[in-house]
N, C-alpha and C positions, 0 to 999 in steps of 0.2 A: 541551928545556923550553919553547923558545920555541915550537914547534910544536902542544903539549900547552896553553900557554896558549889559541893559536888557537882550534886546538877547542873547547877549554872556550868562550871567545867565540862561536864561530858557535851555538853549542847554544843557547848565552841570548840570542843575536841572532832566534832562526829561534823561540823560543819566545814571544817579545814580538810576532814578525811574528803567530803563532797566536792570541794573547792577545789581539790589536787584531782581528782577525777575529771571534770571538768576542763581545765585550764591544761593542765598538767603540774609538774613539778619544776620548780629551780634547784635541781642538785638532789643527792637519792633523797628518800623520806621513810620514814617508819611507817609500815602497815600496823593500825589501830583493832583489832578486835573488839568489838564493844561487849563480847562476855569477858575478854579477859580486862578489860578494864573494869567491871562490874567485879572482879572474884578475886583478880593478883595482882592491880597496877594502882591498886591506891596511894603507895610510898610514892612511885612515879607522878601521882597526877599531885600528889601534895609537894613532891619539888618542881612540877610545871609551877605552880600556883604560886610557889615561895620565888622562883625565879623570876614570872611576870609583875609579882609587889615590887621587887627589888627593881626590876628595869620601870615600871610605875612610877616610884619613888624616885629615881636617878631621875626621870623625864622631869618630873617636877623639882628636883633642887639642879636640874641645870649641869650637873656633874656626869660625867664618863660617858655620854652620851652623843653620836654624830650632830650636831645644826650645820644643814645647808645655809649658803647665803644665798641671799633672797635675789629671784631672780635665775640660780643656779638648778640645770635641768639633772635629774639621777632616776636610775631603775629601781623599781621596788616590787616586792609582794605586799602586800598592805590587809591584813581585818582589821572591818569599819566596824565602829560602837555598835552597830544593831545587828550586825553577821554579816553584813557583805562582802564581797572576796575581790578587790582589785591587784590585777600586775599589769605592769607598763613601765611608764616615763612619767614623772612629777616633777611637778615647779610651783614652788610657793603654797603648799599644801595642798594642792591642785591636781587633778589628772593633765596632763599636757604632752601631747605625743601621741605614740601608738600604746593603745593601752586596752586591756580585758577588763568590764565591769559583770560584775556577778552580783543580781537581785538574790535576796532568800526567796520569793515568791516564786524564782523560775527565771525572769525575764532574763537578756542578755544581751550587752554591747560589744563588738568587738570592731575596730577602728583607729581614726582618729579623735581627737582630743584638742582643745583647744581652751585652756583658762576653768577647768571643770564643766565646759558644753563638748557634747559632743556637734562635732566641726568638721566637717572633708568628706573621706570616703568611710565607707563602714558597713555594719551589717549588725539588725538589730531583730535578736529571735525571744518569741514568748512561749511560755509552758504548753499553749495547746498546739503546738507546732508552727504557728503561721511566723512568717521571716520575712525582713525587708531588706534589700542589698541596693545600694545607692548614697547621694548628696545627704546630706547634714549641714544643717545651720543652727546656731544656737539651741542647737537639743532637741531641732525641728529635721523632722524627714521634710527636705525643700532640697529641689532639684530633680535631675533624673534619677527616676530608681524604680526597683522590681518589688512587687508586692507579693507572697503565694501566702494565700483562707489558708487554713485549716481545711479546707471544703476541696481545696486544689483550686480555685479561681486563681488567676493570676494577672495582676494589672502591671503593666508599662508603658512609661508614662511621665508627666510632670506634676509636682508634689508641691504644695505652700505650706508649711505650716502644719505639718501632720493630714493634709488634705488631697487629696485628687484635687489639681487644678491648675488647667492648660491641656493641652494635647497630649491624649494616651489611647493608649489599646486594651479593653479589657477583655481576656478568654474563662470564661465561664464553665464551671466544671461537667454541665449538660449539653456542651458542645456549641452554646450561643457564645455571640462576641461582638462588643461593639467599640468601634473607630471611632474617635473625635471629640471634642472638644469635653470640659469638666469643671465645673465652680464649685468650689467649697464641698467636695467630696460629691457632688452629681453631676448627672449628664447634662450640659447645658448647649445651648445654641446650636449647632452644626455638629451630626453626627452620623454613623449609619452602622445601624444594628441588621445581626443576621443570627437569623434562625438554626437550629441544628438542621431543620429538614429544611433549608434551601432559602427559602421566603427572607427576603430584605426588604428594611424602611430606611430612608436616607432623605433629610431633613432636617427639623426646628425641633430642640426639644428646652424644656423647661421643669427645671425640679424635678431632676431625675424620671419624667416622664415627656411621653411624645406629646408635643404641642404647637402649634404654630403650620408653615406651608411644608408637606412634604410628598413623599408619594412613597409607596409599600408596594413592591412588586411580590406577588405568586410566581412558584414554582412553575405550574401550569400555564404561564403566560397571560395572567387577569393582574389589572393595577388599577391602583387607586390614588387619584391623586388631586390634593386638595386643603382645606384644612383641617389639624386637628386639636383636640382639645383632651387632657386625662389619658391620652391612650386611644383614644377614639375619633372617628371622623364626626367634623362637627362647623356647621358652618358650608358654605357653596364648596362643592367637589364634581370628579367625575368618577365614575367606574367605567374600565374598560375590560373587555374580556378579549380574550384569544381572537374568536372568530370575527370581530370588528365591531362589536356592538358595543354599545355606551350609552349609560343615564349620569345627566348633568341635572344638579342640583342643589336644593338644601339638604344638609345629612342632620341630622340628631337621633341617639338611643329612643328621644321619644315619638311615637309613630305620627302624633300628633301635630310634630314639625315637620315632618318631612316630607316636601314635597319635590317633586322636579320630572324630569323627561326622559322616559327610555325611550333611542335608537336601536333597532333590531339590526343585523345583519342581513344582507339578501339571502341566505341561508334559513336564517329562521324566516325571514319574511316569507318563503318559498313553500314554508312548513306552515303556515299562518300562528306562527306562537307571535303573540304582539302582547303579552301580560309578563311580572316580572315583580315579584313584591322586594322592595330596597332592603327588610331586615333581615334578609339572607345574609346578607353580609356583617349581619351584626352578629347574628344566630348559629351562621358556619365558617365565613372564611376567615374571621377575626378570631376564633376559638384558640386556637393552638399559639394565636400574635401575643404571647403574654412577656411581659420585659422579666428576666431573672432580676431576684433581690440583690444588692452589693452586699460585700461581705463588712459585720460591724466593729469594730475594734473594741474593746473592754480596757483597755487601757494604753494613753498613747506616750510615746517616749519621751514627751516635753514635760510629762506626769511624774515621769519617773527621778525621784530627787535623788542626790549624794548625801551618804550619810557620812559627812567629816568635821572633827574638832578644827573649831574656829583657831588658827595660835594665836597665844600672848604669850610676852614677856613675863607678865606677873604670874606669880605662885598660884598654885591650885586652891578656890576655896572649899575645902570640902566637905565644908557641912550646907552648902550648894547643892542642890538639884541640879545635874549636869546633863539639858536636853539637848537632844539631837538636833544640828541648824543645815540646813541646804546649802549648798555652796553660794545664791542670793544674799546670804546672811539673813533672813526670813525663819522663826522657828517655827514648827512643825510639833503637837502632839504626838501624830501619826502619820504614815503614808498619804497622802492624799491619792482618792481612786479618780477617775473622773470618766464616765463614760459617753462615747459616742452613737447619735443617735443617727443612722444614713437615710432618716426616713425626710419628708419634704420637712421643710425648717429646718436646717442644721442645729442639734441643743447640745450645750453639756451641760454638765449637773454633776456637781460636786458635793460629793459625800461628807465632807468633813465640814463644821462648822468654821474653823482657825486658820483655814488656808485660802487662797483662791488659786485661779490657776493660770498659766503663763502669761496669757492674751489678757487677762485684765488686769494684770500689773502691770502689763507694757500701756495698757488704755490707761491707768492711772495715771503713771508714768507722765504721757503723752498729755493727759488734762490739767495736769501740774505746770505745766506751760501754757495753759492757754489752751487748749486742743480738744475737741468734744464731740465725739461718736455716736452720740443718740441725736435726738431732736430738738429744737427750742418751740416747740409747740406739740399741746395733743394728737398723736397719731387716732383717729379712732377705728377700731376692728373692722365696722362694713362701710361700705365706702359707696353711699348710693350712685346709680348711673344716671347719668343726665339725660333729660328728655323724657316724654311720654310716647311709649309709641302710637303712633297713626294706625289702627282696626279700622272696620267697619262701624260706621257710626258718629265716626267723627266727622267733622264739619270740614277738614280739607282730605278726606280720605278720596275722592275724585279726582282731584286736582293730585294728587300723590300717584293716581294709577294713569293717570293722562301723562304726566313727568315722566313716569315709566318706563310708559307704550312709543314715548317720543324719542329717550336716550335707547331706547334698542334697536330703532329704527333708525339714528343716525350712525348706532356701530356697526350696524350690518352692512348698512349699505355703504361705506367709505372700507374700504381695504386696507392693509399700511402702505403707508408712505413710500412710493418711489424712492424718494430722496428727501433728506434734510433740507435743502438749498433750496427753498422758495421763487415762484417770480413775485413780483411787484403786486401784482394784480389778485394774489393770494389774499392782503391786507387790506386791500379796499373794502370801502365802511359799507358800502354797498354788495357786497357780496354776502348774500343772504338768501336763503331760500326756504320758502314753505311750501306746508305739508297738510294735505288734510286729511281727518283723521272722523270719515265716518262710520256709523256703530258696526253697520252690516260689513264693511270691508271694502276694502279696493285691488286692486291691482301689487299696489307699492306697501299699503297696509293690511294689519290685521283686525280679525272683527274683536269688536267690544262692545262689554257691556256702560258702557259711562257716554256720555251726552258728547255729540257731535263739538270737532275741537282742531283747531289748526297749529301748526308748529313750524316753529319758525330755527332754523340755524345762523348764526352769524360766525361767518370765516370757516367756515368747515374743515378746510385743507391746513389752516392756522391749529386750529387744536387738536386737529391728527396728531400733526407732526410734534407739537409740545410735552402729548403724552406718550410719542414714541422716544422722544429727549426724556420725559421723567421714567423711562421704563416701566410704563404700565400695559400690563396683558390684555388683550380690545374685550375678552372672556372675561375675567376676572372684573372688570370695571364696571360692564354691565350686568354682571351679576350681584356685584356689590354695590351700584345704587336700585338693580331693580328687587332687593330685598325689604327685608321691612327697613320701617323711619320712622325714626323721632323727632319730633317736635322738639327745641326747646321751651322751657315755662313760659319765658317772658321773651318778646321782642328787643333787640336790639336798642340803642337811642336815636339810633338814625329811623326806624321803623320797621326796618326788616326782619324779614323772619329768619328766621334757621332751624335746618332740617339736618338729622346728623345720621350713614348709614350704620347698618346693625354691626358691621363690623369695624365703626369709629374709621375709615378709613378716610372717607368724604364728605362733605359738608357742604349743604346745599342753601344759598343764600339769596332772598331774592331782592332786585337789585331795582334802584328810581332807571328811569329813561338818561337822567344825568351822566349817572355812574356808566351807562353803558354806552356812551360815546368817548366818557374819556377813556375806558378801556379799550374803546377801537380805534380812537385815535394815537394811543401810547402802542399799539400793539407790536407794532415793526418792532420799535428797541428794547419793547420788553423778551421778543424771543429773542432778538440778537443778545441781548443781555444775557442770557438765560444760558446759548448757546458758547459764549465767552467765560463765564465766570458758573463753575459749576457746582458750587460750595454758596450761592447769592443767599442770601438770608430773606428775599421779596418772596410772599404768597406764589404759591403754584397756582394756575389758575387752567383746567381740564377741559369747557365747556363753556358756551355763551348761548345762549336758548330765551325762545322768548314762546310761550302759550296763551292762546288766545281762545277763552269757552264762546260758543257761538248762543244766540239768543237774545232777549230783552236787553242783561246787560251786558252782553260784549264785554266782559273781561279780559284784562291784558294782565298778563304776571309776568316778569321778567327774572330771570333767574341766571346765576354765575354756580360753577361748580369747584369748588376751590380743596387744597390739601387738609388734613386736619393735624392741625402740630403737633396736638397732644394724643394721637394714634397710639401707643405706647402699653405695653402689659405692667409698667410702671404706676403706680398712685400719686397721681398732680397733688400732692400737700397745699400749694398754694401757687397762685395767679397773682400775676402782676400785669396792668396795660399800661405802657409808662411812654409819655412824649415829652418833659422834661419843662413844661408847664406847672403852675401852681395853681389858678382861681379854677375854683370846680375839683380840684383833681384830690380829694378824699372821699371815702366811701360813704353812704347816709347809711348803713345799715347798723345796727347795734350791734354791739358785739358778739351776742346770744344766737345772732340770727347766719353771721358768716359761716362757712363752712366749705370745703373741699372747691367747691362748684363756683367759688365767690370770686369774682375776678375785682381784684384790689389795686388800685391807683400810687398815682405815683407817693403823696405824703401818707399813705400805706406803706411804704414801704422803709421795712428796717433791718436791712442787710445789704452787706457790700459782695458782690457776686467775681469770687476770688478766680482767677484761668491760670493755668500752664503758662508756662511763659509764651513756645511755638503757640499755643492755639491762641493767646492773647494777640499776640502780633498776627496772624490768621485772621483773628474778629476784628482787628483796628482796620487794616486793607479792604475785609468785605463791606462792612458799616460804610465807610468811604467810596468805595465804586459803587453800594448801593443808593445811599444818599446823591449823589452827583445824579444816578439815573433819575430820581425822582425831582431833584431839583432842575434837570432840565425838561422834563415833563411836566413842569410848574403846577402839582399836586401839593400837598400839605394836610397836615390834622393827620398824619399816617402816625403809628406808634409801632414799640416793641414790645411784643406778649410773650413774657417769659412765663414758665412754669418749672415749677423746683418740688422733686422730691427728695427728702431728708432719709438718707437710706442708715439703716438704724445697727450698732454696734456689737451686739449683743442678738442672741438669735430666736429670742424668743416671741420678737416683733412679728418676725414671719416676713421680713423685707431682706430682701437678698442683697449685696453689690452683685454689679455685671462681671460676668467672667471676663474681660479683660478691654481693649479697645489699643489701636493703633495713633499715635503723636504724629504729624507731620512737623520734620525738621527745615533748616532752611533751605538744603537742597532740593526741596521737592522730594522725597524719599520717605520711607517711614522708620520710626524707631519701636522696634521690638522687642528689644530687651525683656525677658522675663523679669518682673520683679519678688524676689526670695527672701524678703527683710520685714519686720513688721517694728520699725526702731522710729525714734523723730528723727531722725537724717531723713529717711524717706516715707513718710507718712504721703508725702504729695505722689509721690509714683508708686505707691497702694495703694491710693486712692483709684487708678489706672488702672491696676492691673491685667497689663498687655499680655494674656498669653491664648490672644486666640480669637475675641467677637470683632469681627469687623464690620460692622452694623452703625460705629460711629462715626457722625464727620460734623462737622460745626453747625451747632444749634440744634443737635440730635443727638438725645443719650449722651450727653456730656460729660463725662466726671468732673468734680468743681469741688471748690470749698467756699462757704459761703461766712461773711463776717458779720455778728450783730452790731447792732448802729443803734443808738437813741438821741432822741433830738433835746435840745438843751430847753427851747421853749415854743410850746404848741402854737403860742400867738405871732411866732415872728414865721411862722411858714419855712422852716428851713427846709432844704429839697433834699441835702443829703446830711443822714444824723453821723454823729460824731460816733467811730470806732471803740466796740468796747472790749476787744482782743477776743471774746470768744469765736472760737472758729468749729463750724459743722462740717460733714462730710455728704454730699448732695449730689445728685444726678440731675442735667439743665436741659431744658429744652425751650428754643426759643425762633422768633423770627419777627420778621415785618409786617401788617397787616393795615387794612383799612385803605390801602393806596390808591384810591378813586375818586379822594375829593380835590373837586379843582378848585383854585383860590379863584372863585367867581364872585359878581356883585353882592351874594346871600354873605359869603363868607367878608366882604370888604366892612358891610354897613357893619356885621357883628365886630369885627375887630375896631370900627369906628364908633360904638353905642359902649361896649366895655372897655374900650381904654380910660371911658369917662369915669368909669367907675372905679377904676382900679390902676395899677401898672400894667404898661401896654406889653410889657416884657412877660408878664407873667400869664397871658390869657394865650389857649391854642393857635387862634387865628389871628394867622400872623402872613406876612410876606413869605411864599416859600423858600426864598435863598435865605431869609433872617430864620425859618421852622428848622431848616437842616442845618442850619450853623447851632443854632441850639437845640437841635436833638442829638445833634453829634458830641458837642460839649459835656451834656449829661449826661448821655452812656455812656461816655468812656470815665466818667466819676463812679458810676456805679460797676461796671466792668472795671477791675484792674489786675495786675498783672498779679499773680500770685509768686511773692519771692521765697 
């Protein structure tokens, strides 16, 4: 025993000699030799030993001993029970102030202090060399601060949480370095990476890789610019070279997609090179385009526990087990490790079975109220895509390249827009013009292979100018409806069809002769609308076309080309069409059969969809000048199609939050406050977190919280169920849709055949000024203000 006590001594002797190395000393100290402690200082370390019983013993009978009062700040040196070395300022058993923490493992705080977090400024180093100097908040690097690898990387920048996240610079120890935006320890949204040898991309990225619209300029003067997807071009691009040449296209890794058009140069034209295979670019100029790895942390400061006796007034028991507790008051076996993983899906994974780790006891925390981070419905892993696409073969695959040959013909030949400010004569219902389209070619067309066919524009100068108001590229438009299309399964209830393009951006609808008088009729106030209220929540609407196949049956299709709400790299969980009607308005499908793709009605629906307070008063003002437009265009049976995804807590879902989004205040101005807190005070503005994607604006990528509701009884039809306090955390997107039915004689008799059957109150067809007094009613029940 006696020999076992020794040890235990020299271990805390030779720790303290390490601790004054480090730290320094308060006042001189004795240099320890660990031979001569081993050969001549045994009396010495057996009156250390008898001197700390005794001061032991005084701690525990309360006698001869200093007590601060509580409250009351003082300097100390301090070894903690397991060998750790603090000096600073203490309060209430607490580090508080400017203070040194010394890990046994290496690690090291030096800073501020605050109640046992580390809180202010500081500077926090680990045994393999890497150092953080910067903000702290509750034990969390959050704020500005400076990162250096081990490797020499060096990130500056903004921090959440132990994360990259918001706006930073990272310089890469290979001489790469990239600018811009960061969520949850990746490159997210808007950024622009550069090469050691010169070559920059500057763009959309996602999950720490390049994704979305951007362009990669060469050294040499060749760019590319277009979409990407992984790291790669993927999707309608162009490459352009030096000497003026360029192919516009589809790109894909596989040879088998890729198709599109090189343009030569008069240069080479001159030369006769007119060949040019696309996978060069995948084979050499992309070679060296490789994104460096970020550096991964092994363990992060919020991991890092205090190892300090709890006080009490009561006496020691000491035939007790006396474990180690965190300054949480949470005990601990052991250190908890938790390691960071910077690859796509953020994971930790905790070592220890007895512990968790900060973020899920703040999530506990938060659920203990009410408050719930994951889902209230099965997420599942793949998430089929909707539609079949249109091959050869299929039954409207002609009609799909006639649609084609006709929207490339009306881009090319309309230029942009002079000017916004229309005359009169622009809206007339008559201004329409056709086209005819045969096989061998014309003048104004091109040849094709599909059966003679004419094509008709309505208002031409009208939806120039709307998709030069939606900011759409005349290139890009045409490129992404003349790509491939899908079909959806099923037809519409009204009977139409829908076409949706490859890259979800447009949606092609086709429309009765009805529908497309009242849309030529409404069109004046729907662009003036459009142009006044720039946040409107009504359908965008690109296009008005009408084709006619020539032959036996003279075929007429009418077609509208409209926005697609759910355009999104987001997972729609669930659909809602909701008009605030009851008869009809539940789904017939069995439960087995819903899924992803299932658009759910209003007595579907079991959640009360919670806003910001700004964006609530935002959505109350638009819902109101959009309603007013439709009610005096005496429409009705229009609805709001919301879609919610339940963005998930925990990181193993593999569903991310948005890096951040912009609040409109009352002033018309934005609030950007970074948010640095992961506490219930602000659960609702982390839900936000503004530090950097401006991609939102009302009814687009929303951050929301959403309330479950259940209804008291199935048979009384209740429209909105009763709040059952839990609350999710969800991403919204939402709008207006279906605004082309007029309350005509079809709609009169129906509203006069089911009021017999039912409450006249409760059936869609209704009077439009009574549809928008009660479509108003019930989303703002379902909408409400989130306090």
């Amino acid at each position: 025993m006696k020999a076992l006590e020794a040890t235990v001594r020299k271990t805390q002797l030779v720790a303290r000699k390490r601790a004054h190395t480090i730290f320094g000393t308060y006042g001189p100290t004795t240099q320890i030799d660990e031979g001569e402690f081993n050969n001549n200082n045994m009396n010495k370390e057996k009156e250390i030993v008898e001197e700390e019983d005794v001061q032991q013993q005084e701690n525990v009978d309360g006698e001869d001993y200093y007590h601060p009062m509580n409250g009351e700040t003082y300097q100390l040196e301090k070894f903690l029970s397991n060998g750790d070395y603090y000096t600073g300022y203490w309060v209430d058993n607490l580090p508080n102030g400017q203070g040194k923490y010394w890990w046994t493992d290496g690690c090291m705080y030096v800073g501020d202090w605050s109640k046992g977090k580390m809180k202010g400024q500081g500077v926090f180093s680990w045994p393999s060399g890497a150092m953080y100097e910067g903000n702290f908040k509750n034990g969390y690097m959050d704020g500005e601060g400076t990162y250096t690898a081990p490797n020499g990387d060096t990130f500056r920048g903004c921090w959440l949480m132990d994360l990259k996240h918001g706006n930073g610079v990272n310089e890469y120890a290979n001489g790469d370095c990239y600018d811009g935006e960061w969520c949850r320890g990746l490159q997210e949204t808007n950024g622009k990476y550069t090469w050691k040898n010169g070559n920059y991309y500057v763009g959309q990225w996602a999950n720490g890789t390049i994704c979305g619209d951007g362009k990669l300029y060469w050294k040499n003067g060749n760019l590319f610019e277009g979409n990407w997807e992984d790291g790669l071009p993927k999707g309608k691009g162009t490459f352009h070279w030096a000497d003026g040449s360029y192919y516009i296209g589809n790109w894909s890794r596989d040879p088998d997609e890729l198709n599109g058009t090189f343009y030569p140069s008069e240069s080479l034209l001159q030369r006769g090179n007119f060949e040019w295979d696309p996978q060069q670019v995948f084979n050499v100029d992309l070679m060296g385009c490789t994104i460096s790895p970020n550096d991964i942390l092994s363990v992060l400061p919020s991991q890092k526990k205090l190892a300090v006796r709890m006080s009490s007034s009561k006496p020691v028991d000491n035939s007790r087990t006396t474990r180690r507790m965190s300054i949480d008051g949470s005990t601990d076996t052991e250190f908890s490790r938790i390691q960071l993983s910077d690859g796509v899906g953020t994971t930790l994974v905790a070592t220890t079975s007895n512990s968790c780790s900060d973020i899920d006891a703040m999530v506990a925390l938060l659920e203990s109220d009410g408050y719930k981070s994951g889902s209230p419905i099965k997420i599942p892993k793949v998430v089929k895509r909707q539609g079949i696409t249109i091959s050869k073969g299929h039954k409207n695959y002609e009609l799909m390249l006639n649609l084609q040959l006709g929207i490339r013909h009306t881009v090319q030949k309309l230029g942009p827009p002079p000017t916004l400010d229309l005359d009169a004569s622009a809206f007339d219902p008559k201004e329409k013009y056709w086209t005819r389209f045969p096989p061998e070619g014309s003048k104004s067309t091109p040849r094709h292979q599909s059966c003679e066919f004419r094509w008709k524009d309505y208002c031409p100068k009208v939806f120039r100018a709307l998709r030069t108001l939606f900011k759409v590229d005349a290139t890009e438009y045409m490129l992404s409806i003349c790509g491939p299309l899908r079909e959806l399964s099923s037809p519409g209830k009204s009977g139409s069809f829908f076409y949706l393009t490859n890259d979800d951006r447009y949606m092609i609808k086709t429309m009765k002769k009805a529908e497309v008088k009242v849309l030529l009729r409404m069109l004046n106030a729907y662009y003036d609308h459009f142009r006044a209220f720039e946040n409107t929540l009504v359908t965008r609407y690109y296009g008005l076309h009408c084709l006619k196949l020539n032959g036996p049956a003279q075929k007429k299709v009418r077609f509208v080309i409209i926005g697609n709400l759910f355009c999104t790299n987001y997972t729609i969980h669930k659909r809602f069409d909701l008009k605030g009607s009851t008869f009809g308005r539940i789904t017939d499908k069995p439960e087995s059969e819903i899924d992803t793709t299932t658009t759910l009605k209003d007595l579907d629906l079991n959640f009360i969809f919670k806003l910001q307070k700004s964006w609530f008063e935002e959505f109350r003002r638009q819902v109101d000048r959009d309603c007013e437009l439709l009610e005096q265009e005496r429409v009705m049976d229009y609805s709001l199609l919301v879609g919610v995804n339940f963005r998930e807590g925990n990181a193993s879902t593999g569903y991310q939050t948005p890096s951040g989004c912009r609040t409109p205040i009352e002033n018309g101005t934005t609030d950007a406050e970074p948010i640095h807190r992961f506490t219930k005070s602000d659960v609702d503005l982390l839900l936000l977190n503004p530090a950097g994607l401006t991609n939102i604006s009302l009814g687009i990528n929303m951050p929301a919280r959403v309330e479950k509701t259940f209804r008291k009884n199935d048979l009384d039809f209740q429209l909105v169920g009763e709040p059952t306090g839990e609350l999710y955390d969800v991403t919204l997107f939402f709008g207006i849709i279906d605004i082309l039915q007029d309350y005509d004689i079809t709609k009169k008799l129906e509203h006069a055949y089911k009021s017999i059957q039912c409450d006249p109150n409760s059936i869609s067809a209704v009077d439009p000024m009574a549809y928008s007094r009660r479509f108003r009613d019930y989303i703002f029940k379902v909408f409400v203000e989130d306090n």
